[in-house]
PDB file of N, CA, C and O in Angstrom:
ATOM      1  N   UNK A   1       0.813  -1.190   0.000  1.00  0.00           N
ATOM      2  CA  UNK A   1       0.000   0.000   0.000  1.00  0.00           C
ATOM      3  C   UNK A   1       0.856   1.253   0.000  1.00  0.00           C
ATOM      4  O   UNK A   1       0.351   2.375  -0.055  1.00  0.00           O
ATOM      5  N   UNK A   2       2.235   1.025   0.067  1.00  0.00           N
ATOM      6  CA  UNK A   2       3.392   2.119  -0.147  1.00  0.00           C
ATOM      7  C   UNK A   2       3.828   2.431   0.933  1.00  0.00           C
ATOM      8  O   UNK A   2       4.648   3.350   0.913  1.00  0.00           O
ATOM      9  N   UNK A   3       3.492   1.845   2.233  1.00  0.00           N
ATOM     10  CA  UNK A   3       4.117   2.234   3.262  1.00  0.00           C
ATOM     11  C   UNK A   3       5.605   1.617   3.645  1.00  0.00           C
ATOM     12  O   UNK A   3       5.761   0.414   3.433  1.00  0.00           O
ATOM     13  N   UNK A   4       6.615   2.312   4.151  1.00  0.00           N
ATOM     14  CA  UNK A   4       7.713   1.909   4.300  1.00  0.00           C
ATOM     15  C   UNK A   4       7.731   1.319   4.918  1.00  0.00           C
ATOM     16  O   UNK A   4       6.651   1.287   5.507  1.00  0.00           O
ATOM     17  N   UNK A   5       9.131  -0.048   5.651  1.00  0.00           N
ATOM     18  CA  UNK A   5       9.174  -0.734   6.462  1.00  0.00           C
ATOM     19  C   UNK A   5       8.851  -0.632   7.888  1.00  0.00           C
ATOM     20  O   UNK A   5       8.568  -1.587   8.610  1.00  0.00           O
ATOM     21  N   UNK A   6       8.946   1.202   8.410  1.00  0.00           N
ATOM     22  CA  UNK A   6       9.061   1.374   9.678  1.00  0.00           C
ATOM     23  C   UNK A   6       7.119   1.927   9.980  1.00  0.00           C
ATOM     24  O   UNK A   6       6.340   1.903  10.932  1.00  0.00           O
ATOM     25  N   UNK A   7       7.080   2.347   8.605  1.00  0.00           N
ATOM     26  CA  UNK A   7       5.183   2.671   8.920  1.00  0.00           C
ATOM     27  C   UNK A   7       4.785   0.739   9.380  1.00  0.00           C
ATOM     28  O   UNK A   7       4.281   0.228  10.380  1.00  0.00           O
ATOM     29  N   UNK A   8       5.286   0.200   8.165  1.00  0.00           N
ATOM     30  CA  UNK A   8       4.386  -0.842   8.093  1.00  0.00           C
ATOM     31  C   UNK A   8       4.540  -1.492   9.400  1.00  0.00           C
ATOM     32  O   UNK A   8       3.516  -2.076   9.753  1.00  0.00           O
ATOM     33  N   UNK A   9       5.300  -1.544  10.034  1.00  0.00           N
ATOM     34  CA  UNK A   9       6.089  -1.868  11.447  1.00  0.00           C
ATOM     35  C   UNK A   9       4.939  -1.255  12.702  1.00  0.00           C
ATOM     36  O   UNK A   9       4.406  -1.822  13.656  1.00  0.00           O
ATOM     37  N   UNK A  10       4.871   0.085  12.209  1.00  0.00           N
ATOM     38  CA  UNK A  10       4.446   0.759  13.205  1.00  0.00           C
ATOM     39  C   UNK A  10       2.588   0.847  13.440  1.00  0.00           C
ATOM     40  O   UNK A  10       1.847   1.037  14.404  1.00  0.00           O
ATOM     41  N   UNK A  11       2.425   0.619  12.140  1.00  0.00           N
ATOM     42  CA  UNK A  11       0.955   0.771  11.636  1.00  0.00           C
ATOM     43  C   UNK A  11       0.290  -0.946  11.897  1.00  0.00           C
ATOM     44  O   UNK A  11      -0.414  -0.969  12.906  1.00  0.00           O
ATOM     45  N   UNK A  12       0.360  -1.899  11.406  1.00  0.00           N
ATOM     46  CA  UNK A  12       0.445  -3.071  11.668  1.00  0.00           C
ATOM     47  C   UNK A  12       0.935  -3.940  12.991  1.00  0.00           C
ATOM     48  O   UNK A  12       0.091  -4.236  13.838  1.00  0.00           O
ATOM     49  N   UNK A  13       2.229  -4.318  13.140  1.00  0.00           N
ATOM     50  CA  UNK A  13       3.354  -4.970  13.762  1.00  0.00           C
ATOM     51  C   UNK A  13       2.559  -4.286  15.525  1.00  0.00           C
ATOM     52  O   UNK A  13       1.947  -4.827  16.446  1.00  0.00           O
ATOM     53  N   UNK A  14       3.028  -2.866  15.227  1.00  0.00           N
ATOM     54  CA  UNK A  14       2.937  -2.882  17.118  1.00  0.00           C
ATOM     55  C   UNK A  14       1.354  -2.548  16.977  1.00  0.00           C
ATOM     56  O   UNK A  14       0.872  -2.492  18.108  1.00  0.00           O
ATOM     57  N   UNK A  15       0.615  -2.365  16.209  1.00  0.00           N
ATOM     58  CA  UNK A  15      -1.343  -2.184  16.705  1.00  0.00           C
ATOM     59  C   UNK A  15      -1.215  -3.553  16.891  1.00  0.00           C
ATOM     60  O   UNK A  15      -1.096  -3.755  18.099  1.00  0.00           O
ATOM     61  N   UNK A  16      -1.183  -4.664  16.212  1.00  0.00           N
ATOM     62  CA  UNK A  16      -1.216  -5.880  16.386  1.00  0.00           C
ATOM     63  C   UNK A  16      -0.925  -6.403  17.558  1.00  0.00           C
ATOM     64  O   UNK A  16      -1.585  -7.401  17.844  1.00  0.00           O
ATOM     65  N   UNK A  17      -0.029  -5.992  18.445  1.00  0.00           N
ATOM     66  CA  UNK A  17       1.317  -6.552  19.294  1.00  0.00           C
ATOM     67  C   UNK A  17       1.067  -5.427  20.654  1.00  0.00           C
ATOM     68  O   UNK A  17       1.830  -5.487  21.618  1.00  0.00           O
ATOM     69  N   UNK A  18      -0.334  -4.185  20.602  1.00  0.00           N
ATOM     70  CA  UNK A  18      -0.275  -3.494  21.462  1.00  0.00           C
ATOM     71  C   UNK A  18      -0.457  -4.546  22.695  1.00  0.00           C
ATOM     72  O   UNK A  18       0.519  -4.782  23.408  1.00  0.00           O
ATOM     73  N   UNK A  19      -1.725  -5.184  22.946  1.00  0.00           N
ATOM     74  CA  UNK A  19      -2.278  -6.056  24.031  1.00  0.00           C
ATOM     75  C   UNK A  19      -1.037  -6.524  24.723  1.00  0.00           C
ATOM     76  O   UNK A  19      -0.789  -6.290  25.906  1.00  0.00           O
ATOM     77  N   UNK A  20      -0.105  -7.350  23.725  1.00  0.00           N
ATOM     78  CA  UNK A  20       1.087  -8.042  24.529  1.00  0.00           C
ATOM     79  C   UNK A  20       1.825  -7.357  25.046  1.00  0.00           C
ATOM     80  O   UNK A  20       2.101  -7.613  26.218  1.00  0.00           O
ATOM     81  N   UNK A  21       2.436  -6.229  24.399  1.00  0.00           N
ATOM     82  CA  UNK A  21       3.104  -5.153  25.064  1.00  0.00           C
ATOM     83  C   UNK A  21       2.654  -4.764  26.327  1.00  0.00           C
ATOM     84  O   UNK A  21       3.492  -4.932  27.213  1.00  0.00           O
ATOM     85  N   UNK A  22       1.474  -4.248  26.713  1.00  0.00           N
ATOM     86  CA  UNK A  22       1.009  -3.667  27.761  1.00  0.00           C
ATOM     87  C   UNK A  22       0.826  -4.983  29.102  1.00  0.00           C
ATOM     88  O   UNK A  22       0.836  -4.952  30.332  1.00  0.00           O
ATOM     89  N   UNK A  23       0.703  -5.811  28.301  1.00  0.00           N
ATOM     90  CA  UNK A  23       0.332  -7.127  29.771  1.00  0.00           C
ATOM     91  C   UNK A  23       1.936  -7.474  30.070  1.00  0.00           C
ATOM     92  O   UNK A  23       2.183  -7.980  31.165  1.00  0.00           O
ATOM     93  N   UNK A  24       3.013  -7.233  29.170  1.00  0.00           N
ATOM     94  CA  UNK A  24       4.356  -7.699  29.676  1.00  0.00           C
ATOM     95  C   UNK A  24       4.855  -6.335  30.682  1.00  0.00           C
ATOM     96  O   UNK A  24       5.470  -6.504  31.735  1.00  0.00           O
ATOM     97  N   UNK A  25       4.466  -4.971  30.145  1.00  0.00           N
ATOM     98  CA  UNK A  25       4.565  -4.250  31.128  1.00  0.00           C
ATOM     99  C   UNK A  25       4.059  -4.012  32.427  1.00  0.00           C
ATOM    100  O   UNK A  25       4.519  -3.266  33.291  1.00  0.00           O
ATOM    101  N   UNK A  26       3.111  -4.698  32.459  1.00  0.00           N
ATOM    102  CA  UNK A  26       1.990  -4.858  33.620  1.00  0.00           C
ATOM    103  C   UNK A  26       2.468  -5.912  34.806  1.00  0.00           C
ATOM    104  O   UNK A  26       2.095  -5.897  35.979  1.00  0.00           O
ATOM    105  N   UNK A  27       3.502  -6.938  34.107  1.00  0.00           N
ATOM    106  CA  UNK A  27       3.576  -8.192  34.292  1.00  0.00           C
ATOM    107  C   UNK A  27       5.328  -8.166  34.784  1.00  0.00           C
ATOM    108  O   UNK A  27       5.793  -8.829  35.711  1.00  0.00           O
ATOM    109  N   UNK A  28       6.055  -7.273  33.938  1.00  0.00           N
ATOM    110  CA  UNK A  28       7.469  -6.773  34.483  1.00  0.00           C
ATOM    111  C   UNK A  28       7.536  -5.968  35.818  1.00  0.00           C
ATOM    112  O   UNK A  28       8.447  -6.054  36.641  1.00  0.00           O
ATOM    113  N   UNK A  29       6.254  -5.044  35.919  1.00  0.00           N
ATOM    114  CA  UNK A  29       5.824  -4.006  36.868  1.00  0.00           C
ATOM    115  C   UNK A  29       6.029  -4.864  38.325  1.00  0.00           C
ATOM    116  O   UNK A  29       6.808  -4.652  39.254  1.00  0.00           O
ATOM    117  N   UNK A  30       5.175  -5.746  38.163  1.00  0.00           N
ATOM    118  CA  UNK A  30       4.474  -6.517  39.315  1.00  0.00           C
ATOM    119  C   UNK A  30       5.551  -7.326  39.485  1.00  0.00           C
ATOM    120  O   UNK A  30       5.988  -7.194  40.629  1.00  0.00           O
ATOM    121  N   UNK A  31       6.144  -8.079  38.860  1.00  0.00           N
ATOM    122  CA  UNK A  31       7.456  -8.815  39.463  1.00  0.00           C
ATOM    123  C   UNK A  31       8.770  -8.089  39.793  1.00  0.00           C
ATOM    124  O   UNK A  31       9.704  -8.678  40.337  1.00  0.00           O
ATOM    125  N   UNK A  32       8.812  -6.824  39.457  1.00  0.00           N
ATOM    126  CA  UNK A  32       9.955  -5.977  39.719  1.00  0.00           C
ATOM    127  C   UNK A  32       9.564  -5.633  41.355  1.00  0.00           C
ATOM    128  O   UNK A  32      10.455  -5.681  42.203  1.00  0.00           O
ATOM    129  N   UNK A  33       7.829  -5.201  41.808  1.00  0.00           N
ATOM    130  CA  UNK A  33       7.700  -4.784  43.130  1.00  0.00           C
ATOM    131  C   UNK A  33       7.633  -6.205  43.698  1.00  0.00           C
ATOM    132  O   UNK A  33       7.816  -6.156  44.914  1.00  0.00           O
ATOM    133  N   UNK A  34       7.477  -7.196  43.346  1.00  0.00           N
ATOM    134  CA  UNK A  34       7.504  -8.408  44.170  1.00  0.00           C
ATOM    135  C   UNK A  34       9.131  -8.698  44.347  1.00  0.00           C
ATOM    136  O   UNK A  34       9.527  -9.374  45.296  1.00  0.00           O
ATOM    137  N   UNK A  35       9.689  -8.357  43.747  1.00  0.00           N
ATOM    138  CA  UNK A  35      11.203  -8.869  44.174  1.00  0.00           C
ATOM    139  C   UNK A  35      11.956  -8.937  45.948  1.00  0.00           C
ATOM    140  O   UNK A  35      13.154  -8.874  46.225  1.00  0.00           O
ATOM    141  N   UNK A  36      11.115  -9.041  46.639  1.00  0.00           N
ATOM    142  CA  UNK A  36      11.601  -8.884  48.164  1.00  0.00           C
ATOM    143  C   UNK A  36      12.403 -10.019  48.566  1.00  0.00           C
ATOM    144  O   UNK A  36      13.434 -10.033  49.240  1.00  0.00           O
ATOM    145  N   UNK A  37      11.720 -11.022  48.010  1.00  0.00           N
ATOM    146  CA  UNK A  37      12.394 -12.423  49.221  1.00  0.00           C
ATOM    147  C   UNK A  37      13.952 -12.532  48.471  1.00  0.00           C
ATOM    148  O   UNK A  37      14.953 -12.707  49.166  1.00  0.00           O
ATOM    149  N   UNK A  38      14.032 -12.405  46.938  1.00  0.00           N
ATOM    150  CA  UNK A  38      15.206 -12.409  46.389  1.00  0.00           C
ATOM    151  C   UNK A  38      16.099 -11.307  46.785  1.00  0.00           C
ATOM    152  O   UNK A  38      17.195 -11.655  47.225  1.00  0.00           O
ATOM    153  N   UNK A  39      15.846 -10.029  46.715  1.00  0.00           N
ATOM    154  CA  UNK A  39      16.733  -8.405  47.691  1.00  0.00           C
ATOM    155  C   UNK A  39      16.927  -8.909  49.203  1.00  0.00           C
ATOM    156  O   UNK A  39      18.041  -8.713  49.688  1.00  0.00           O
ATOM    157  N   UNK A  40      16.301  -9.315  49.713  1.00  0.00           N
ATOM    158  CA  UNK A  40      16.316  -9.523  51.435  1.00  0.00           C
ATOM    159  C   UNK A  40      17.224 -10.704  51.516  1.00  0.00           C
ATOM    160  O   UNK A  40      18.129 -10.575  52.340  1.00  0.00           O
ATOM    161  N   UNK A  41      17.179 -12.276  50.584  1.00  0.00           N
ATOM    162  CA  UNK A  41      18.168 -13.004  50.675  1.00  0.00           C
ATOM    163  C   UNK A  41      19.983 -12.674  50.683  1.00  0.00           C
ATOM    164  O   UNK A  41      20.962 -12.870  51.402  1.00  0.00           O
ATOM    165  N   UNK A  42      19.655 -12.110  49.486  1.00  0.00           N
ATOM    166  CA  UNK A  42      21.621 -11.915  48.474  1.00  0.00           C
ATOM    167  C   UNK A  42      21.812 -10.152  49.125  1.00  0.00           C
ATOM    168  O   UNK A  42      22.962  -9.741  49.278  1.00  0.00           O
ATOM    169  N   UNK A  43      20.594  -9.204  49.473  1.00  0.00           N
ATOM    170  CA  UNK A  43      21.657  -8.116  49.503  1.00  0.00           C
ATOM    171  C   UNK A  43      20.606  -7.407  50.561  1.00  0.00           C
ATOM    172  O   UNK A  43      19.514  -6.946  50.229  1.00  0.00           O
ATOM    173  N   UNK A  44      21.170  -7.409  51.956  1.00  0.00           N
ATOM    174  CA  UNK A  44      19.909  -6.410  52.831  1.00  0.00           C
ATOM    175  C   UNK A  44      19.851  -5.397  52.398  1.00  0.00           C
ATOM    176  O   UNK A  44      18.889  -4.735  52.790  1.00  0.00           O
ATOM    177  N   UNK A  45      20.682  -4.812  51.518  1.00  0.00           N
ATOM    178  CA  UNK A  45      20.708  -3.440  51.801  1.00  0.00           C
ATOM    179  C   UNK A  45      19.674  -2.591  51.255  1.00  0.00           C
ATOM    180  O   UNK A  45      19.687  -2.646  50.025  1.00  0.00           O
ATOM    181  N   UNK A  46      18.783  -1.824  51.720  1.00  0.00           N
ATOM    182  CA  UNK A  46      17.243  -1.434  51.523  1.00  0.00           C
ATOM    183  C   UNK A  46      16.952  -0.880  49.828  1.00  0.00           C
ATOM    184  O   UNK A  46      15.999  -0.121  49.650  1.00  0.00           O
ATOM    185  N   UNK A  47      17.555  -1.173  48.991  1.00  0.00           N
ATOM    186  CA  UNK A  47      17.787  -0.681  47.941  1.00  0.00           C
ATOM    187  C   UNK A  47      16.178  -0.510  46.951  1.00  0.00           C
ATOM    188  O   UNK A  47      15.962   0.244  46.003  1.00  0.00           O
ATOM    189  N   UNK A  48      15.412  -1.337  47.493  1.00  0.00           N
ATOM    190  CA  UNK A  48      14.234  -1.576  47.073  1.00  0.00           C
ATOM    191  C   UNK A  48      13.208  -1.071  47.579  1.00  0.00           C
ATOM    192  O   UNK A  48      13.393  -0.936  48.788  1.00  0.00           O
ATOM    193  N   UNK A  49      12.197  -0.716  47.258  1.00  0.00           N
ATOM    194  CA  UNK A  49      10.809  -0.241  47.368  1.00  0.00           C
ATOM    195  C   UNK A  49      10.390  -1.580  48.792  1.00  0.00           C
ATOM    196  O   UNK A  49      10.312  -1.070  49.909  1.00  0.00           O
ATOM    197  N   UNK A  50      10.218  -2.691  48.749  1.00  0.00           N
ATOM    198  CA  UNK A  50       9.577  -3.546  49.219  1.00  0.00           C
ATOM    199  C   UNK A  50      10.441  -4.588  50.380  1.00  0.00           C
ATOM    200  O   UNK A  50      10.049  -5.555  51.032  1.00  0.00           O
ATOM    201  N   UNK A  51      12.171  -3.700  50.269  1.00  0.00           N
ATOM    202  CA  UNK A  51      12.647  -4.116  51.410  1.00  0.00           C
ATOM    203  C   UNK A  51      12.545  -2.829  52.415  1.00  0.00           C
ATOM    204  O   UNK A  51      12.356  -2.820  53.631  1.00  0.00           O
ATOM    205  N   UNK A  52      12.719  -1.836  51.576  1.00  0.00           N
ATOM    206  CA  UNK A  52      12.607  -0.294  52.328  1.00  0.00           C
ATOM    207  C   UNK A  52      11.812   0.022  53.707  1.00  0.00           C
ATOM    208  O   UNK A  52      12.107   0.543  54.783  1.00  0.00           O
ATOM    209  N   UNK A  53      10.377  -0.696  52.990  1.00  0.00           N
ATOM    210  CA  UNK A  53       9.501  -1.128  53.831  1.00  0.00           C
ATOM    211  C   UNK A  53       9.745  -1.963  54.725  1.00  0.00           C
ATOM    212  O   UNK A  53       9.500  -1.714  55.906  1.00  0.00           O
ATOM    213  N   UNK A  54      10.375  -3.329  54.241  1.00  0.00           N
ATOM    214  CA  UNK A  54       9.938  -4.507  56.058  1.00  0.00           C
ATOM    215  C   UNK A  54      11.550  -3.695  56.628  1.00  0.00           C
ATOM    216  O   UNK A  54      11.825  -4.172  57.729  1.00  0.00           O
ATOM    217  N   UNK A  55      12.551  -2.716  56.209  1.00  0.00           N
ATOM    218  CA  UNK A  55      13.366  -2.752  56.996  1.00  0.00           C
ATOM    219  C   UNK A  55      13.140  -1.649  58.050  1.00  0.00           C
ATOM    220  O   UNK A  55      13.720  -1.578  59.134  1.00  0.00           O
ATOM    221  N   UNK A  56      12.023  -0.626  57.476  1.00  0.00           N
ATOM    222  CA  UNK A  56      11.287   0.455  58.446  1.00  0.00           C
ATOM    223  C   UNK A  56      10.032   0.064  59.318  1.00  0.00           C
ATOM    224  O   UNK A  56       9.580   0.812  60.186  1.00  0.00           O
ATOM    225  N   UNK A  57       9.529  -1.130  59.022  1.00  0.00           N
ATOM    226  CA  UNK A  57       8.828  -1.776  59.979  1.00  0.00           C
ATOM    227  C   UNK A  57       9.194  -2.406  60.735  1.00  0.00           C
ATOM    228  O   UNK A  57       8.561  -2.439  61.790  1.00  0.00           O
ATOM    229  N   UNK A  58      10.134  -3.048  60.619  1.00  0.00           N
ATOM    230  CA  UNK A  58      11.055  -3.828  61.630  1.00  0.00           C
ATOM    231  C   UNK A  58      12.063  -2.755  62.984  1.00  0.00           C
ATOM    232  O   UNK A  58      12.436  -3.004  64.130  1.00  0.00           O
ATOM    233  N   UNK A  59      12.186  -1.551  62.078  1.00  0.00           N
ATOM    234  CA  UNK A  59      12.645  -0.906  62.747  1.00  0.00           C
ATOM    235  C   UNK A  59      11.985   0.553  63.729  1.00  0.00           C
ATOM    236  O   UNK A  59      12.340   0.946  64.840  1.00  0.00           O
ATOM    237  N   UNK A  60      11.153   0.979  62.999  1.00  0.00           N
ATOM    238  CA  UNK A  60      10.604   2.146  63.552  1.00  0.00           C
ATOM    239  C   UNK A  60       8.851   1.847  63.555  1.00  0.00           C
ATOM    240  O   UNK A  60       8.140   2.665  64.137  1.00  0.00           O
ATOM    241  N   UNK A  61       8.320   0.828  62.981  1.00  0.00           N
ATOM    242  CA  UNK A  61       6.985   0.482  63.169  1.00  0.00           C
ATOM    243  C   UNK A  61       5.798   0.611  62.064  1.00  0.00           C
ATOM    244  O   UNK A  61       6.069   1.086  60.961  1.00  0.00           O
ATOM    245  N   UNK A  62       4.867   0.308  62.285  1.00  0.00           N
ATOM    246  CA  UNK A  62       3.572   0.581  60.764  1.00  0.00           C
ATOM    247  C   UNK A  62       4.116   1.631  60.114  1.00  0.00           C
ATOM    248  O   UNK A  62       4.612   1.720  58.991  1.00  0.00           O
ATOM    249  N   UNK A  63       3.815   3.057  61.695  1.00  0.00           N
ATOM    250  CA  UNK A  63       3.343   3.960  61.445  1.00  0.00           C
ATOM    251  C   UNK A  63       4.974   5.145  60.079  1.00  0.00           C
ATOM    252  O   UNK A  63       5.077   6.068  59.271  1.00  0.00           O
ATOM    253  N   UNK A  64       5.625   4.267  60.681  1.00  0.00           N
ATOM    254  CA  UNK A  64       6.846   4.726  59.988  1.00  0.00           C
ATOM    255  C   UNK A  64       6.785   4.340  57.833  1.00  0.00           C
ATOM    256  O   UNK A  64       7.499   4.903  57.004  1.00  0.00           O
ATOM    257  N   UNK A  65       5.810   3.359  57.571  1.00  0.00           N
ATOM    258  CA  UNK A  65       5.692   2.532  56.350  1.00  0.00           C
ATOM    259  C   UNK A  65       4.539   3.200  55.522  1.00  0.00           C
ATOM    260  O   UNK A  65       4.368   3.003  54.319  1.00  0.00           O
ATOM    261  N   UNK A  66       3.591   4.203  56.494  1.00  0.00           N
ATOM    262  CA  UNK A  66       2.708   4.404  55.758  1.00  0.00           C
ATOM    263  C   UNK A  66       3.039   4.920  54.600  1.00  0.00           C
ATOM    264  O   UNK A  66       2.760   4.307  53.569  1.00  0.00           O
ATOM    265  N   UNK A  67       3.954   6.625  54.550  1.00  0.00           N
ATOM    266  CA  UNK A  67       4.127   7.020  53.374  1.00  0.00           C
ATOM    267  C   UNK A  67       4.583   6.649  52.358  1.00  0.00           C
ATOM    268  O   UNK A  67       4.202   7.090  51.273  1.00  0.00           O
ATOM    269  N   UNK A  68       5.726   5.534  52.525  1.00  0.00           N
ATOM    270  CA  UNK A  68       5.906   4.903  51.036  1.00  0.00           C
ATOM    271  C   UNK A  68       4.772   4.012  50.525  1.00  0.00           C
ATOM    272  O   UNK A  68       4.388   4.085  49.358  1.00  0.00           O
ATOM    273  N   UNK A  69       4.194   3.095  51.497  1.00  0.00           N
ATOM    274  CA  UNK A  69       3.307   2.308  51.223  1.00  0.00           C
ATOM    275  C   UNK A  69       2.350   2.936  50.171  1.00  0.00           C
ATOM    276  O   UNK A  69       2.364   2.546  49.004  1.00  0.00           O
ATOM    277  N   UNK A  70       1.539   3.893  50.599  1.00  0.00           N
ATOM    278  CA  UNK A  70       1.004   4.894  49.961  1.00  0.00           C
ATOM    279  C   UNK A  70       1.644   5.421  48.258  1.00  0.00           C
ATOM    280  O   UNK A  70       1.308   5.033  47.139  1.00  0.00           O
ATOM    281  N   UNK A  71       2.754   6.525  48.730  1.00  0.00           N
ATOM    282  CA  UNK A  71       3.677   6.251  47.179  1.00  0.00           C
ATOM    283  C   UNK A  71       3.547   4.675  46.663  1.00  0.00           C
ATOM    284  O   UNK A  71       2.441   4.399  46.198  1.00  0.00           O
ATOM    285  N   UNK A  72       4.163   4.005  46.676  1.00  0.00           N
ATOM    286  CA  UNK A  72       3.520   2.520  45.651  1.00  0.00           C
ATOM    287  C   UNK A  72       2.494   2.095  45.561  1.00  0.00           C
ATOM    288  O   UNK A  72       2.286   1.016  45.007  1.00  0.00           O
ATOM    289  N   UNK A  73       1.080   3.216  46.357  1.00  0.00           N
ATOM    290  CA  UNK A  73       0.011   2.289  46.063  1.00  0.00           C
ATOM    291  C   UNK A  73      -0.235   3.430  44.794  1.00  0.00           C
ATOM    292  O   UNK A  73      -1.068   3.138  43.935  1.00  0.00           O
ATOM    293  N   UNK A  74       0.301   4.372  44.725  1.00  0.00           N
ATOM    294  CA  UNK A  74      -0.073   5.733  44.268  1.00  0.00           C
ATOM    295  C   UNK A  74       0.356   5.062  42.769  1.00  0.00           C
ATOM    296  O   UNK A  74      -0.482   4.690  41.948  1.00  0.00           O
ATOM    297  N   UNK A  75       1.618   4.991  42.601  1.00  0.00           N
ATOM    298  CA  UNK A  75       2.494   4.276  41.086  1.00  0.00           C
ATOM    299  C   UNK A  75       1.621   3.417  40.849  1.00  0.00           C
ATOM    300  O   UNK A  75       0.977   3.604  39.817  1.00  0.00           O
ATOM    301  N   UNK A  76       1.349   2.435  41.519  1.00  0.00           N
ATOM    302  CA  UNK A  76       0.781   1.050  41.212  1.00  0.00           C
ATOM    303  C   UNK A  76      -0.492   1.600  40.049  1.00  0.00           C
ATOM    304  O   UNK A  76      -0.522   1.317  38.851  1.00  0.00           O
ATOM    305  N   UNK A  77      -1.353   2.335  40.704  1.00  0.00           N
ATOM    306  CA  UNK A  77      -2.769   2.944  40.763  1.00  0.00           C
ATOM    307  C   UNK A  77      -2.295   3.506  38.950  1.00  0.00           C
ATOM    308  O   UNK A  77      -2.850   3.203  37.893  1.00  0.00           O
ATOM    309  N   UNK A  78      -1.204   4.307  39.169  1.00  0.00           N
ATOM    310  CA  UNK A  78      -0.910   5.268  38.132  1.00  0.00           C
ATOM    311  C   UNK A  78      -0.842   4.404  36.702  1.00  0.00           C
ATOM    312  O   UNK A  78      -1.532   4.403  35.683  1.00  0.00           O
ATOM    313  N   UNK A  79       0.277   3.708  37.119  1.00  0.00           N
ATOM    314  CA  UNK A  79       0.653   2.183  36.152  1.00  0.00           C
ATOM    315  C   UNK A  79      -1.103   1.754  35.411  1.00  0.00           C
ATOM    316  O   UNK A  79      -1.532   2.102  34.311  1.00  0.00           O
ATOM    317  N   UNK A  80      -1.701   1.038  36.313  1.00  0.00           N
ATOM    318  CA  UNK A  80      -2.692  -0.002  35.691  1.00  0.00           C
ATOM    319  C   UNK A  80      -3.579   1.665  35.161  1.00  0.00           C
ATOM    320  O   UNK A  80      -4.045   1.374  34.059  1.00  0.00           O
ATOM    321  N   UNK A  81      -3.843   2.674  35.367  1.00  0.00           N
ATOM    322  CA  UNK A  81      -5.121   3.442  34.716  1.00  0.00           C
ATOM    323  C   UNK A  81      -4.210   3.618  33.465  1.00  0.00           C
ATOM    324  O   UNK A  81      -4.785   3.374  32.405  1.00  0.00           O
ATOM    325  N   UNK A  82      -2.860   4.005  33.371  1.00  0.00           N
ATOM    326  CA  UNK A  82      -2.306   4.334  31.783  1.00  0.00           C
ATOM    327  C   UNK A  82      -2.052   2.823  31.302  1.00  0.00           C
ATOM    328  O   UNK A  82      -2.977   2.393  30.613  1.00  0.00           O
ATOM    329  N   UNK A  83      -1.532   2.383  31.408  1.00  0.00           N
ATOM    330  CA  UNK A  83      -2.229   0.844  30.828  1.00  0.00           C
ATOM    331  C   UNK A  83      -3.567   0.407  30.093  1.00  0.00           C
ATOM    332  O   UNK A  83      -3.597  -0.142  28.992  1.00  0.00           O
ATOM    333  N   UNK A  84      -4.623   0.722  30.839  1.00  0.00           N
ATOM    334  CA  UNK A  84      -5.869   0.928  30.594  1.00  0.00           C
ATOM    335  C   UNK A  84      -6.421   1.966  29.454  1.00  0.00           C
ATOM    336  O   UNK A  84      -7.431   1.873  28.757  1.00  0.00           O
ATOM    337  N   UNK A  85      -5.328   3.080  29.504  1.00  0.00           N
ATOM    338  CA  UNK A  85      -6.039   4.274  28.784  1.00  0.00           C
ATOM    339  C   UNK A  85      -5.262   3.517  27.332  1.00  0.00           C
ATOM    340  O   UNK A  85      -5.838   3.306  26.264  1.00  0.00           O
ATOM    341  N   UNK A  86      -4.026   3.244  27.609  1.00  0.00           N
ATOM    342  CA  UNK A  86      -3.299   2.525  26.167  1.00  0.00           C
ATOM    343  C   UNK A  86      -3.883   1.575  25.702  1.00  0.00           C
ATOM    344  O   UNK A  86      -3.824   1.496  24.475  1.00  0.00           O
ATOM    345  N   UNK A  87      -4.562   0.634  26.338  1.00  0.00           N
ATOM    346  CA  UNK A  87      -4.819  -0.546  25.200  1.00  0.00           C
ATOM    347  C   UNK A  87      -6.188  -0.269  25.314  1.00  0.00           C
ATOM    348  O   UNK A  87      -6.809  -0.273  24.251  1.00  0.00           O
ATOM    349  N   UNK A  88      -6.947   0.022  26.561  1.00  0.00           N
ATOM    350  CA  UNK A  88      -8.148   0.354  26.175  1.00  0.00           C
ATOM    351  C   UNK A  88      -9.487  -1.254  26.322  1.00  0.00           C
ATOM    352  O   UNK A  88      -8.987  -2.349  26.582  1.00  0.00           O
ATOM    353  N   UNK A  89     -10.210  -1.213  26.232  1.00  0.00           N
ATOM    354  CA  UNK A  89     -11.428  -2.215  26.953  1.00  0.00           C
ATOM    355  C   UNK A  89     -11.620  -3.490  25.462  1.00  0.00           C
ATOM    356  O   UNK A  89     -12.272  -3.188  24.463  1.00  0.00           O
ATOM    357  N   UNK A  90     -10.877  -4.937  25.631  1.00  0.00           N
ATOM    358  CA  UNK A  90     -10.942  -5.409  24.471  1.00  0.00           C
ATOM    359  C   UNK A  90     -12.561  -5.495  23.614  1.00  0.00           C
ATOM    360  O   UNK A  90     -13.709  -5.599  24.045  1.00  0.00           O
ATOM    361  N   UNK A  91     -12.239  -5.439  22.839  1.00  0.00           N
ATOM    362  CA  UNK A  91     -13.893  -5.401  21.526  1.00  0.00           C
ATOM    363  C   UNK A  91     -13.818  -6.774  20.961  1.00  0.00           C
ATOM    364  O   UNK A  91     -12.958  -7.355  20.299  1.00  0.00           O
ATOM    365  N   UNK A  92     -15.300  -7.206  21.550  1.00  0.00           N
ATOM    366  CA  UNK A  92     -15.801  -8.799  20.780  1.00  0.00           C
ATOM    367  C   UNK A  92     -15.831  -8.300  19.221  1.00  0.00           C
ATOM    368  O   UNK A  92     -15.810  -7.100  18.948  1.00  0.00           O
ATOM    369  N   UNK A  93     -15.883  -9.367  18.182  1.00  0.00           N
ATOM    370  CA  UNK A  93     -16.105  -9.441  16.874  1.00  0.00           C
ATOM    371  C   UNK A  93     -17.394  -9.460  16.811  1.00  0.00           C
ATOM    372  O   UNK A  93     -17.957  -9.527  15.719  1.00  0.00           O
TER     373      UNK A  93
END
């Protein structure tokens, strides 16, 4: 239809390939904040979102966890609605 390799790529290839894209990002997201038991094994050092936490609960209490807790519920929240706005509500045939 005359489109070059990178239209046809872009026009085709990733509309085609949006769904997968967005569930591997969804899916990288969620195992990147689950990474605790692996950070807490090989390296204490709080470097993470989800050791940050059990190492300020362990140490200073709940009340010390709320605000990040919050910040990652905030990302989390942020993540899945642009996700949502990108691929959008699938359509039956």
């Amino acid at each position: 239809m005359g489109y070059g390799p990178l239209e046809t790529v872009r026009l085709v290839s990733l509309s085609l390939a949006r769904n997968a894209i967005a569930a591997g990002i969804v899916l990288t997201f969620v195992r990147a904040i689950g990474e605790f038991g692996a950070t807490m094994m090989v390296a204490y050092n709080p470097r993470t979102m989800p050791t940050r936490i059990e190492v300020l609960r362990i140490s200073r209490g709940l009340e010390a966890i709320v605000p990040i807790a919050l910040a990652l519920l905030a990302i989390t929240i942020v993540v899945v609605v642009i996700v949502q706005l990108l691929v959008g509500v699938p359509r039956r045939h």
